[in-house]
C-alpha positions as CSV (number, residue, x, y, z in Angstrom):
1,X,-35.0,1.8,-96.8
2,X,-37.6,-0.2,-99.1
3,X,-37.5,0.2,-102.5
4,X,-40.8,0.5,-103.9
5,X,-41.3,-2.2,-107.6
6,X,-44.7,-2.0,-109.5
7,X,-46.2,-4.7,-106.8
8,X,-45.8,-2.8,-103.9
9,X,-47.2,0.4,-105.5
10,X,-50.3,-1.7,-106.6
11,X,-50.4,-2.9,-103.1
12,X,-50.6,0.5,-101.6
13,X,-52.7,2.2,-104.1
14,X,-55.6,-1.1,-103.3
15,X,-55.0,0.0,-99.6
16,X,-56.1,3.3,-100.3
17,X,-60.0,2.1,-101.0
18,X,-61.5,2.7,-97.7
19,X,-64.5,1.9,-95.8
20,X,-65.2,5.8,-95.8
21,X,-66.5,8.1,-98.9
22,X,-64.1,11.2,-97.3
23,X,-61.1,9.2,-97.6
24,X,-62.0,7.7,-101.0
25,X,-62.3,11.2,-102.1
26,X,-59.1,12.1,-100.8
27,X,-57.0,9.3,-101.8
28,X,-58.6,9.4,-105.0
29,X,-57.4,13.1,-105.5
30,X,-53.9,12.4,-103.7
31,X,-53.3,9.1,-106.1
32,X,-54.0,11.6,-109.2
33,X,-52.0,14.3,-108.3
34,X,-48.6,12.9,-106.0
35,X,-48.3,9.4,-106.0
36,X,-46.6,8.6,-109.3
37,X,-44.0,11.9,-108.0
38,X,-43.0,10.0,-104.7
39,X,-39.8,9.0,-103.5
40,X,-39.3,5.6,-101.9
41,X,-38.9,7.5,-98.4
42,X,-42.4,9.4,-98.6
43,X,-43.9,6.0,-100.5
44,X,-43.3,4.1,-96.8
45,X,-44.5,7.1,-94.9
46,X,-47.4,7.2,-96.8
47,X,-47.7,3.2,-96.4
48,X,-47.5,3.5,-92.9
49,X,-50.3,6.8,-92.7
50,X,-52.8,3.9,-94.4
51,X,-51.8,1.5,-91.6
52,X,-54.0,3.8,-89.2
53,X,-57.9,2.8,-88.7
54,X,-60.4,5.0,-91.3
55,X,-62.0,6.9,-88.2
56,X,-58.4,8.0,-86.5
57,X,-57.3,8.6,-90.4
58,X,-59.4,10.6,-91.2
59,X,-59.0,12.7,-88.0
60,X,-56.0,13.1,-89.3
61,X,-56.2,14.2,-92.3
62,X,-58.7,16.6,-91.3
63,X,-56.6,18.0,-88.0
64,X,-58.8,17.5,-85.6
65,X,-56.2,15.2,-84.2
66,X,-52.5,14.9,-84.4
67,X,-49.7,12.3,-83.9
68,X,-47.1,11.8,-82.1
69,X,-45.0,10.5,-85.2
70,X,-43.9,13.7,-86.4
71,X,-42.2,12.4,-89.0
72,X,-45.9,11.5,-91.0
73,X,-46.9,15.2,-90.6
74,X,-45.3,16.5,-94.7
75,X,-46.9,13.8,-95.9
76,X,-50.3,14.1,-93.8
77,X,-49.9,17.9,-94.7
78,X,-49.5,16.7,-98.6
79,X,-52.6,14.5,-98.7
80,X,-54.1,17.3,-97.4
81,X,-52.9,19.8,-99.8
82,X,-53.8,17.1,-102.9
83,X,-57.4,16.3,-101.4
84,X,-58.4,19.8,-101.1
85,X,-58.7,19.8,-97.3
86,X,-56.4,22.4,-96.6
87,X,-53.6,22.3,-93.6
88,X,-54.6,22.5,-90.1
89,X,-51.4,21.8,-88.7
């Protein structure tokens, strides 16, 4: 497992600025409220959620779509709970 150091936190938290306003907002709450709490384990899945395109992302998030790598849905479902979308899993 990848151990997450200073640079790879700045890394992810500069992926978080998206091409969308929705996500912005959401990240922007999430990064407040969870990121400094997470383990190394839900840093990567959270690394991998933001290798997903904004549109399919933001799906996501939402619920109005779902993926087949279960193992993203906590952390999906704690975005959610962070940016105030609520769960729709």
């Amino acid at each position: 497992m990848m151990v997450f150091d200073d640079t790879a936190k700045r890394k992810i938290r500069f992926q978080t600025r998206r091409g969308l306003l929705e996500l912005d907002l959401v990240f922007g709450r999430f990064m407040e409220q969870e990121f400094e709490q997470l383990s190394n384990q839900e840093l990567a899945e959270f690394a991998e959620i933001l290798e997903f395109q904004d549109q399919e992302l933001l799906a996501l998030i939402n619920g109005h779509v779902h993926t087949a790598k279960t193992h993203l849905l906590p952390m999906l479902e704690k975005i959610r709970q962070a940016g105030g979308t609520g769960s729709a899993v």
